[in-house]
C-alpha positions as CSV (number, residue, x, y, z in Angstrom):
1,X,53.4,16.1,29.2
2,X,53.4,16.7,32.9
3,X,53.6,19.7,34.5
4,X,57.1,19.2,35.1
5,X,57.9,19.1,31.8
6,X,56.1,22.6,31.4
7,X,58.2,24.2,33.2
8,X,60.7,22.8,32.3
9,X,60.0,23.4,28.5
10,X,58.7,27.1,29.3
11,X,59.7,28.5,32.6
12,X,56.8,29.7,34.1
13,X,54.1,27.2,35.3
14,X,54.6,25.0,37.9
15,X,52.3,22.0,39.2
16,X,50.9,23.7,42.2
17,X,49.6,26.8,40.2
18,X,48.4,24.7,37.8
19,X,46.4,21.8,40.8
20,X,45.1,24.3,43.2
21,X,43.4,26.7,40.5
22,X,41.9,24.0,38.4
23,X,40.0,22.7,41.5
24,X,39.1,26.5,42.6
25,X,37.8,27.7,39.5
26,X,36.3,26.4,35.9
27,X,39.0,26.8,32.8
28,X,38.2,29.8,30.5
29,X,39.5,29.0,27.3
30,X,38.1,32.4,25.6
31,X,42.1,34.5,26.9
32,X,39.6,36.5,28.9
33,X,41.3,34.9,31.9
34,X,44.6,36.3,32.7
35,X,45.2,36.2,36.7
36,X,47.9,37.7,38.4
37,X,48.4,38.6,42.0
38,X,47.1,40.3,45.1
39,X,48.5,40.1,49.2
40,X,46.2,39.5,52.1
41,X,47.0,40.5,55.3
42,X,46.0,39.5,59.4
43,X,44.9,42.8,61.1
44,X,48.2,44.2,62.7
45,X,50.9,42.3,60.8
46,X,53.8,44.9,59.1
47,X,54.5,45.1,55.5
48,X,57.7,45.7,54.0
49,X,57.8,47.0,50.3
50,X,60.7,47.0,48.5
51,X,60.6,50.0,45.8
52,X,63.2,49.6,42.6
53,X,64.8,53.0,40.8
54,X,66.5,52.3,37.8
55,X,70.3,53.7,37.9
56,X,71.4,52.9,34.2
57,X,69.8,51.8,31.2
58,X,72.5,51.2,28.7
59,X,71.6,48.8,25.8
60,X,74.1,46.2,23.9
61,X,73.5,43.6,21.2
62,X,74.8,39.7,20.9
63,X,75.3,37.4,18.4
64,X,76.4,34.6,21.5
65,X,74.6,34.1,24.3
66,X,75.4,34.6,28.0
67,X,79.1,34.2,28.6
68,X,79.9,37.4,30.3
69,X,81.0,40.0,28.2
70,X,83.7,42.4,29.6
71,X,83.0,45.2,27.3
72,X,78.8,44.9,27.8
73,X,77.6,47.6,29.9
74,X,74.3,46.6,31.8
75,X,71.4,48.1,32.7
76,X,70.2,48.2,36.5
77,X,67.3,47.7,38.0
78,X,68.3,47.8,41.6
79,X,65.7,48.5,44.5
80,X,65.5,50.2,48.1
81,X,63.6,49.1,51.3
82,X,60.9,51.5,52.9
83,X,59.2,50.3,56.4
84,X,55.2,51.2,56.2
85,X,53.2,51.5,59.0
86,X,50.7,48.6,60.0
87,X,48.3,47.9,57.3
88,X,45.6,45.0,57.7
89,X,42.8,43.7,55.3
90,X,39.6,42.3,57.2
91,X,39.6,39.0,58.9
92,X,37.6,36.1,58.0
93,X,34.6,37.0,60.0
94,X,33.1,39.9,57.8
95,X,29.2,40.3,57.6
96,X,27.7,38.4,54.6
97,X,27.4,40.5,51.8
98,X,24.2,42.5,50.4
99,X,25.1,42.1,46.5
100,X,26.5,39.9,44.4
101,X,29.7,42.0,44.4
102,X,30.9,44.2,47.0
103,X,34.3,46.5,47.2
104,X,34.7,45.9,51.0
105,X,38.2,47.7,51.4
106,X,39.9,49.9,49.7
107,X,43.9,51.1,50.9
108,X,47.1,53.2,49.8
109,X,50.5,51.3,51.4
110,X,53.1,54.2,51.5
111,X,51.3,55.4,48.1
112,X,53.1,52.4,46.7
113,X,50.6,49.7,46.6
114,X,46.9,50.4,46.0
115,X,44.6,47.7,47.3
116,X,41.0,46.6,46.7
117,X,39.1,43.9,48.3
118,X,36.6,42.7,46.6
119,X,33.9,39.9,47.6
120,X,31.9,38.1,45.4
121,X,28.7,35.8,45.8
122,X,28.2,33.2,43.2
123,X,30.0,31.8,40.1
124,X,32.2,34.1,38.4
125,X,35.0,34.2,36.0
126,X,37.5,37.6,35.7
127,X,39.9,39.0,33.3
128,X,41.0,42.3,31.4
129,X,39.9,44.2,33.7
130,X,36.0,42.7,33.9
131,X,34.3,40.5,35.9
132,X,31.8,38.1,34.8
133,X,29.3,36.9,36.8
134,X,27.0,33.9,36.0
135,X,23.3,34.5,36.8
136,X,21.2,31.0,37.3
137,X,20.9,28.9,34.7
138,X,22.6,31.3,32.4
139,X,20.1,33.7,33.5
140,X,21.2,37.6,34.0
141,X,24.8,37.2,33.6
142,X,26.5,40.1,33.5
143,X,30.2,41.7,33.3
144,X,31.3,44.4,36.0
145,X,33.8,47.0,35.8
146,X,35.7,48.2,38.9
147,X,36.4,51.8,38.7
148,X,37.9,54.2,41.7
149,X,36.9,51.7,44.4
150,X,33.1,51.4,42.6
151,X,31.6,48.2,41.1
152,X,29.6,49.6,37.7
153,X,27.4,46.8,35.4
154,X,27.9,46.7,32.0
155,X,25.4,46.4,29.3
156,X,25.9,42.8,28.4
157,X,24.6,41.3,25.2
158,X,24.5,38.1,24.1
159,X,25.4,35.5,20.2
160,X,23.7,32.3,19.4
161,X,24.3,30.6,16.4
162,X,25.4,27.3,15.0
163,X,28.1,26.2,13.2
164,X,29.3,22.8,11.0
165,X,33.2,22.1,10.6
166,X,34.1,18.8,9.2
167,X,31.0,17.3,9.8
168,X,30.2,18.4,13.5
169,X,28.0,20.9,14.7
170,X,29.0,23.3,17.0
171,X,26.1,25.3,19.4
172,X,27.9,28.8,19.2
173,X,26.8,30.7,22.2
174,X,28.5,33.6,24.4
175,X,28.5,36.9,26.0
176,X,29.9,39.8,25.0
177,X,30.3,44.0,26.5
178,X,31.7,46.4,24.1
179,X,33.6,48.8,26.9
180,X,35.7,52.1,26.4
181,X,35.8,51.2,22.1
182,X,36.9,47.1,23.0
183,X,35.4,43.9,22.7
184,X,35.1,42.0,26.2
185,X,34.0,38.2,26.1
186,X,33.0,35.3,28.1
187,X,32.8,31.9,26.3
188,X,33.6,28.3,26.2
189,X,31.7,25.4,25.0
190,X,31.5,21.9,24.2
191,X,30.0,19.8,21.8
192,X,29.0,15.9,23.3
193,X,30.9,14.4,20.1
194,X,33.9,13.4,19.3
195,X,35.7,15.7,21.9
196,X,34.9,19.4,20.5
197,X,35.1,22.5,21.8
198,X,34.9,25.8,20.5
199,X,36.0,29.7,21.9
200,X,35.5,33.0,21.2
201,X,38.1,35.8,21.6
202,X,38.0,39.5,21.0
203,X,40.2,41.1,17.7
204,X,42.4,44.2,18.7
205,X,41.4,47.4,17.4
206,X,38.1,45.9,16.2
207,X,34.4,46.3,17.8
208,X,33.0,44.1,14.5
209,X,34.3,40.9,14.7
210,X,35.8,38.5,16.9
211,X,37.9,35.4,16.4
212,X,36.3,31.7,16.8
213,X,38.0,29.1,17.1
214,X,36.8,25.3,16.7
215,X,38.6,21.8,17.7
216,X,38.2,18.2,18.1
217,X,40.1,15.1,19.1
218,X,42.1,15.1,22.4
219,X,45.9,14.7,22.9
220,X,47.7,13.6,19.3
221,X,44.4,13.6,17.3
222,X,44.1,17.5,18.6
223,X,43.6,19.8,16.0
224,X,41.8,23.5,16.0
225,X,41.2,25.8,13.1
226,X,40.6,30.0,13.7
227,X,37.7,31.9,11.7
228,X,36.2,35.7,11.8
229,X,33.0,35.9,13.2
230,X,30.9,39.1,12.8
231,X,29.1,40.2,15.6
232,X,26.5,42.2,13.8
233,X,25.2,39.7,11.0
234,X,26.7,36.5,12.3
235,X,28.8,35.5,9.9
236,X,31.9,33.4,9.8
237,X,34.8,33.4,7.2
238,X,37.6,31.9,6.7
239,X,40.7,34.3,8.0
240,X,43.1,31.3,6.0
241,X,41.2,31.6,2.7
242,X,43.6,30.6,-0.2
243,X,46.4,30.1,2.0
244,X,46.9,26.8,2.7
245,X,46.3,26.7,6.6
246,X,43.0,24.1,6.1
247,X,45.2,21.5,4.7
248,X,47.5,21.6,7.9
249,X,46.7,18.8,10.6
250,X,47.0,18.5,14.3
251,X,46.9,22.5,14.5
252,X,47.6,23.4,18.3
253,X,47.7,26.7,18.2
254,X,47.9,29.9,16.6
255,X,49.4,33.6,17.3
256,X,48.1,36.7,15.4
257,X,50.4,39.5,14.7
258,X,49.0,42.7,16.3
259,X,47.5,43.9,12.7
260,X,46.2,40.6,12.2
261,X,47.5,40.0,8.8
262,X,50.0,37.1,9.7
263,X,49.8,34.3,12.1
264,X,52.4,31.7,13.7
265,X,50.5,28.5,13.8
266,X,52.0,25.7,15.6
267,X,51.3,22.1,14.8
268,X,52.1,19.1,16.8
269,X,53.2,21.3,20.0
270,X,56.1,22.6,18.1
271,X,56.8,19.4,15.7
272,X,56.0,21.9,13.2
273,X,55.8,25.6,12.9
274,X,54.5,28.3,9.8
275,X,54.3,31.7,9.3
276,X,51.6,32.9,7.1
277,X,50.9,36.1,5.7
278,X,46.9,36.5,4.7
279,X,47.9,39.4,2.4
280,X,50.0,37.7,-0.1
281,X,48.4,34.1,0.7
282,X,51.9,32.8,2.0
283,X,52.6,29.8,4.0
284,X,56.3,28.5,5.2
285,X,57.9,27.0,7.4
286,X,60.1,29.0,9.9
287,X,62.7,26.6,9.6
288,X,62.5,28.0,5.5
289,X,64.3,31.1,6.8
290,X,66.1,29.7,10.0
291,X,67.7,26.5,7.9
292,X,67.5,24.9,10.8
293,X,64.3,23.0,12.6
294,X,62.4,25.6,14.9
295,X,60.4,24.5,18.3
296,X,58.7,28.1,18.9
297,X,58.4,31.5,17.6
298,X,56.2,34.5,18.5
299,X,55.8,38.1,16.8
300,X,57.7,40.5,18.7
301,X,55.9,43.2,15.9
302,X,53.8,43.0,13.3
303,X,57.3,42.3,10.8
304,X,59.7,40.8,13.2
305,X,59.5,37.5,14.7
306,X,61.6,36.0,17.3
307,X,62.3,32.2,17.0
308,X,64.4,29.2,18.3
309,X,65.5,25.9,18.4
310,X,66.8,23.8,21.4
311,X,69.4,21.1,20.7
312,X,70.2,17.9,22.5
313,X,71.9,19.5,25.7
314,X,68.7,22.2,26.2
315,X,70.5,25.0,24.9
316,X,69.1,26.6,22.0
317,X,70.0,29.2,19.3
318,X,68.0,31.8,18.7
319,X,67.3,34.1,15.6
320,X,65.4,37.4,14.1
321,X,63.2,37.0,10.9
322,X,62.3,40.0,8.4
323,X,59.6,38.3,6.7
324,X,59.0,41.0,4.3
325,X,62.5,40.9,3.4
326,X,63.0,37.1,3.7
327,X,65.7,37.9,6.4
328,X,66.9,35.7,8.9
329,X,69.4,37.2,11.5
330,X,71.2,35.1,14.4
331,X,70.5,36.4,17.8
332,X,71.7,34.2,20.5
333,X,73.6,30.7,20.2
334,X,74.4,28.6,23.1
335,X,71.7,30.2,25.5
336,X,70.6,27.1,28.3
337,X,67.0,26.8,29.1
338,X,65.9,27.4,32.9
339,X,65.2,24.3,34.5
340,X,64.5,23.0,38.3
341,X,67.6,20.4,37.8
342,X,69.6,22.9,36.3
343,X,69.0,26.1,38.2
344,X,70.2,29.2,35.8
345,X,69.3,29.3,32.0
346,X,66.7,31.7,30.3
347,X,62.8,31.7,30.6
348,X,60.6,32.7,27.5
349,X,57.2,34.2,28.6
350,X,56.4,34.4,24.4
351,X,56.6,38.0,24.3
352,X,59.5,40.4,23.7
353,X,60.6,39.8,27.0
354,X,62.5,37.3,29.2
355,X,64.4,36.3,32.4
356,X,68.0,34.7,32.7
357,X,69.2,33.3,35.9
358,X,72.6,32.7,37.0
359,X,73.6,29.8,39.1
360,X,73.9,32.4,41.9
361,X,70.6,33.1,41.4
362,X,71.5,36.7,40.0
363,X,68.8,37.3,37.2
364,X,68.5,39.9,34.1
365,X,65.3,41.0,32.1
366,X,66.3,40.1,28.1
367,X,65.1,42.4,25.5
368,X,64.8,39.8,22.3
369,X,64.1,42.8,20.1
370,X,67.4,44.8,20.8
371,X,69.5,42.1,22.2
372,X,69.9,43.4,25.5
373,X,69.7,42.6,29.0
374,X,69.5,44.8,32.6
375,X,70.3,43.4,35.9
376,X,67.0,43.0,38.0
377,X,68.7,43.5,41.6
378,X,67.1,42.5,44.0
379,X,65.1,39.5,42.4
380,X,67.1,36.3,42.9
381,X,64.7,34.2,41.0
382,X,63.9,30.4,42.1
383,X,62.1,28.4,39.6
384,X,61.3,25.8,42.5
385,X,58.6,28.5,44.4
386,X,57.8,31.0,42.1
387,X,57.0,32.3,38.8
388,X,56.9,34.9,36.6
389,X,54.1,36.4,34.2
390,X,54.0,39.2,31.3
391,X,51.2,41.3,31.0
392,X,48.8,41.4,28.3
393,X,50.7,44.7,26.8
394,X,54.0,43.5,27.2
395,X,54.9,46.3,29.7
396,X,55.2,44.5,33.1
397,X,56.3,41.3,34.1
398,X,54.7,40.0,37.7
399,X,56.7,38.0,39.9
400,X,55.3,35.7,42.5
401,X,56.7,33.6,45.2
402,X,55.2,30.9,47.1
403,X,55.2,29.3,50.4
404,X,54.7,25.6,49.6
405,X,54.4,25.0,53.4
406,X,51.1,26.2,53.2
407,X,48.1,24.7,52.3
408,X,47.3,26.7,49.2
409,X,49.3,28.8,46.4
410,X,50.0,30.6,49.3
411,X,51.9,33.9,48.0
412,X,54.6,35.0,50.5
413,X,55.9,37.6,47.5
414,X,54.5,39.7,45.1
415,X,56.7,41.8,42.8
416,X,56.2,44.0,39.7
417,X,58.9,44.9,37.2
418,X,58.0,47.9,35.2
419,X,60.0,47.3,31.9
420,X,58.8,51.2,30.7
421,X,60.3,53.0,34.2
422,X,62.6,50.3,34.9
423,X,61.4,50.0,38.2
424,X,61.4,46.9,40.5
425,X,58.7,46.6,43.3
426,X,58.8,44.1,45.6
427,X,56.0,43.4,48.6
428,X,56.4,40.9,51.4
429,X,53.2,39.6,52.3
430,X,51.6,38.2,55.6
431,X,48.7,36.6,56.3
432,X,47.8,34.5,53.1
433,X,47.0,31.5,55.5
434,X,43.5,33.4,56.3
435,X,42.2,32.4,53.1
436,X,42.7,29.4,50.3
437,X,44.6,31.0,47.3
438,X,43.7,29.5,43.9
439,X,45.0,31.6,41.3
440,X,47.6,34.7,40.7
441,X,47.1,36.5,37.4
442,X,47.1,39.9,35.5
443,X,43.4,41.5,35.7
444,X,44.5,43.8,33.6
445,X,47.5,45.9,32.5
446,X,48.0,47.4,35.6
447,X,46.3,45.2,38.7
448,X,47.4,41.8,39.6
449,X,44.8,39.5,41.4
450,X,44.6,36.6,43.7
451,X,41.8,34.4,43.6
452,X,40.9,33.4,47.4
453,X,38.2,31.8,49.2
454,X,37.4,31.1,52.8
455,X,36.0,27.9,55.4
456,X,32.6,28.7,53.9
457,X,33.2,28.8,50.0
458,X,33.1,32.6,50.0
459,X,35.0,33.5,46.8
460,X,37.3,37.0,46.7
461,X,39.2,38.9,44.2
462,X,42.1,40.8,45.9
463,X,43.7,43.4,43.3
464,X,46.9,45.1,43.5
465,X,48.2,48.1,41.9
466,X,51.9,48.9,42.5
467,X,51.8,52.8,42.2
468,X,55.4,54.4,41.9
């Protein structure tokens, strides 16, 4: 599948993004890694933020999708210019740095944006709200926390063991931080047969145990398989046992609910997709409660799951299920999926939240659990040069633009829509020539980072807060 088809399928990657950070940095496979976006600046240039106010938040339900409804009051998230004085980050000729990190700048913009600048010497990889740096030769690695401008090490340990699945061996190895009552990892591995890898990823709420999962086979012989493993004595069981899941093939992924008692798994890239539910040892297909083939569905709470199907003309029909109550109720019908050739159509993130775009560009923010939408003014989404990105909470959505003049990702806008204030923030940014941009992600809940490096492979971290 190209990159193209990505989008095209789910609205929010495109081929540059994808190109210019795979040669800039190694993949994390472990869902540590969750970038999102920062602005660089020449010394001098002017910055113009755009600050949204929400002026109604009125919510409706459908049962059809997107022909304009008369008698459906919208929401509005409309936004405001404000000129700031002349705000500039530090040119390309800074002194070399004394440690391995280094917070070299530090700004408020208006009290709007908060910015830090942070360099970085050697190999490192970041997400929620960490940095991991790589010592040599897997010597004194370590994770960082930045905190009020301050770089602080954490107290990093470290899990070896091995593990056999189907007849391959797998040399289990990773670090781990356990930081304000939450499990923060780094891993990734591969085995030299037969194509397998293996990652480790944290378990919400839990400080015990973590989740591993193991694959093999590339492309159409792909298939993974998700334990438990307990940090403390090493052990690893089966999260599946009695349910059925071991005897699924060509697994691709699978989606915990937040209480990690059910799962979505996908099989096939959405040839096939199940619910199971550990507790009572069930395992259906989606389509059981939809009656109609499925191509995705994702938990929008631990007992409601939001699903849907996409027929021969991309439009595709969308529905509620109530497990619990083995209820299935019909959301959306006739809803067109964005894409580059057709210009308007909605975009899934795979959370609770989406983004419809008109043909006039005009573009809402969907609520799949209520059935309503709000007018994002302001945002006149194009899927050609940018992109759009849900934090890991579900509470903000970063929007990113890019200038595909330039010679990198090259991010001419950064924008934040806070779903909880219904707020829109927009920034104009100058100066990302100064640098090679690589990657725009989420650090965390609240900071969006850009990935940069300069002429001398210095690497940076620039992270953005948007304040108001």
């Amino acid at each position: 599948m190209t990159a193209y088809n990505l989008l095209d399928a789910i609205g929010m990657i495109n081929d540059e993004d994808i190109l210019d950070a795979k040669e800039a940095v190694r993949t994390v496979v472990n869902h540590m890694t969750v970038r999102h976006g920062f602005v660089v600046r020449k010394r001098g240039r002017r910055t113009t933020i755009c600050i949204a106010a929400v002026i109604a938040i009125i919510f409706g339900s459908f049962v059809t999708a997107m022909a304009v409804n008369e008698d459906f009051r919208y929401a509005v998230y409309s936004f405001f210019h404000i000129s700031t004085p002349d705000v500039g980050l530090p040119e390309e000729d800074e002194p070399k740095q004394s440690n391995d990190l280094e917070v070299i700048y530090e700004t408020d913009i208006e009290n709007i944006v908060n910015v830090e600048y942070i360099r970085i010497n050697g190999n490192f990889d970041y997400g929620r709200g960490l940095i991991y740096l790589h010592g040599e030769a897997g010597d004194g690695s370590a994770f960082y926390t930045i905190k009020n401008g301050q770089l602080e090490k954490l107290k990093t340990n470290e899990t070896s063991l091995a593990y056999t699945w189907k007849g391959t061996e797998y040399d289990i190895k990773f670090s781990w931080c356990e930081e304000d009552g939450a499990i923060y990892i780094y891993s990734t591995g591969k085995e030299p047969a037969n194509d397998a890898f293996w990652y480790v990823s944290p378990v919400n709420g839990r400080t015990d145990v973590v989740t591993l999962t193991i694959s093999f086979g590339r492309q159409n012989d792909y298939s993974e398989y998700t334990f438990f493993l307990n940090l403390n004595t090493q052990e690893v069981t089966d999260i599946f046992d009695g349910c059925g899941v071991d005897q699924l093939s060509g697994i691709t992924s699978t989606v915990f609910s937040k209480d990690m008692s059910k799962a979505i798994i996908t099989c096939g890239n959405g040839t096939s997709v199940y619910y199971c539910d550990m507790n009572t040892k069930t395992l259906l297909m989606v389509s059981e409660f939809t009656g109609m083939p499925v191509n995705a569905a994702w938990f929008l709470d631990d007992n409601t799951i939001f699903s849907y199907t996409v027929d021969e003309n991309s439009k595709c029909t969308c529905w509620h299920i109530f497990p619990s109550t083995n209820e299935c109720t019909l959301l959306f019908t006739d809803l067109p999926i964005y894409s580059r050739t057709s210009g308007n159509g909605i975009i899934f993130t795979g959370t609770r939240y989406g983004l419809y775009v008109d043909l006039d560009k005009t573009t809402y923010m969907y609520d799949f659990k209520t059935g309503s939408r709000a007018i994002v003014e302001g945002l006149a989404y194009s899927g050609e040069d940018a992109t759009v990105i849900m934090n890991a909470n579900g509470t903000k959505m970063l929007y990113a633009k890019f200038d595909y003049t330039a010679d990198s990702l090259a991010i001419s806008q950064l924008g934040v829509i806070d779903i909880e204030k219904g707020m829109f923030t927009i920034l104009e940014r100058k100066g990302y020539e100064i640098r090679d941009e690589a990657a725009v992600s989420w650090f965390d809940n609240d900071r969006i980072s850009i990935l940069a490096t300069n002429s001398s492979g210095e690497k940076y971290l620039y992270l953005y807060s948007f304040t108001s």
